[in-house]
C-alpha positions in Angstrom: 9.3 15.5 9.6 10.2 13.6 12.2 7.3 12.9 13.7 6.9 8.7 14.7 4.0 8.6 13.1 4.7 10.0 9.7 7.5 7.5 9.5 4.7 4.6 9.9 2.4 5.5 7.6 5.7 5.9 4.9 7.0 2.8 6.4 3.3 0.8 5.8 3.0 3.1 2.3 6.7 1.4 1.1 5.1 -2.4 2.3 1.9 -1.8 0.9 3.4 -1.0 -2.4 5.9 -3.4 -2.0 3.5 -6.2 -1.8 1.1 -4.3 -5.0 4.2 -5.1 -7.0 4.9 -8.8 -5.5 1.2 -9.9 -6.5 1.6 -8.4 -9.9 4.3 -10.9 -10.3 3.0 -13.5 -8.8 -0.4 -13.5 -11.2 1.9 -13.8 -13.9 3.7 -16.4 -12.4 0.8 -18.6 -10.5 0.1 -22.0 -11.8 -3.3 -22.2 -11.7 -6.6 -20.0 -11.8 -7.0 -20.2 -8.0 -3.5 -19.0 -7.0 -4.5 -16.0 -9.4 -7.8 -15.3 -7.8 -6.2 -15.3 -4.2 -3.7 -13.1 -5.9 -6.2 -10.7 -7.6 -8.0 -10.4 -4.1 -4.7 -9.2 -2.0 -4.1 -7.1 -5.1 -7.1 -5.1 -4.7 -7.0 -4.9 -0.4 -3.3 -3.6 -1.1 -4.5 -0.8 -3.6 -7.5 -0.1 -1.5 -4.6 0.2 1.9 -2.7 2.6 -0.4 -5.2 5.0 -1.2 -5.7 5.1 2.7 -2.6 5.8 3.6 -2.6 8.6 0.4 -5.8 10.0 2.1 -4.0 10.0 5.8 -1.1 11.9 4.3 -2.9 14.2 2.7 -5.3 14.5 6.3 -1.5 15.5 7.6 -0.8 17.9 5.3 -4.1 20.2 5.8 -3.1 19.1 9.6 0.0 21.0 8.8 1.6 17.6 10.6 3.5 16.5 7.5 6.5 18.4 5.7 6.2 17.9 2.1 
């Protein structure tokens, strides 16, 4: 669809789990316990921004404003 504002919500959907998969990597990788808690805490506000956006694509789709 071509619709501007179906392109954001994939555009913030490819960030959001982008940045899932960034602090994945960077729990393994932190040096310390506090670097993995601030970590863990983004982690969790990026999984909660994904099911969002699922929810406002799906909102769309019963909108009959998204094509599949």
């Amino acid at each position: 669809m071509s619709k501007k504002f179906n392109e954001n919500i994939v555009k913030a959907m490819e960030a959001t789990q982008e940045a899932v998969k960034i602090c994945k990597q960077a729990m393994v990788d932190a040096n310390d316990d506090s670097c993995r808690a601030m970590y863990q805490a983004i982690l969790k506000d990026c999984e909660k921004h994904v099911e969002m956006l699922k929810g406002e694509i799906e909102l769309h789709k019963v909108q009959k404003k998204w094509d599949s």
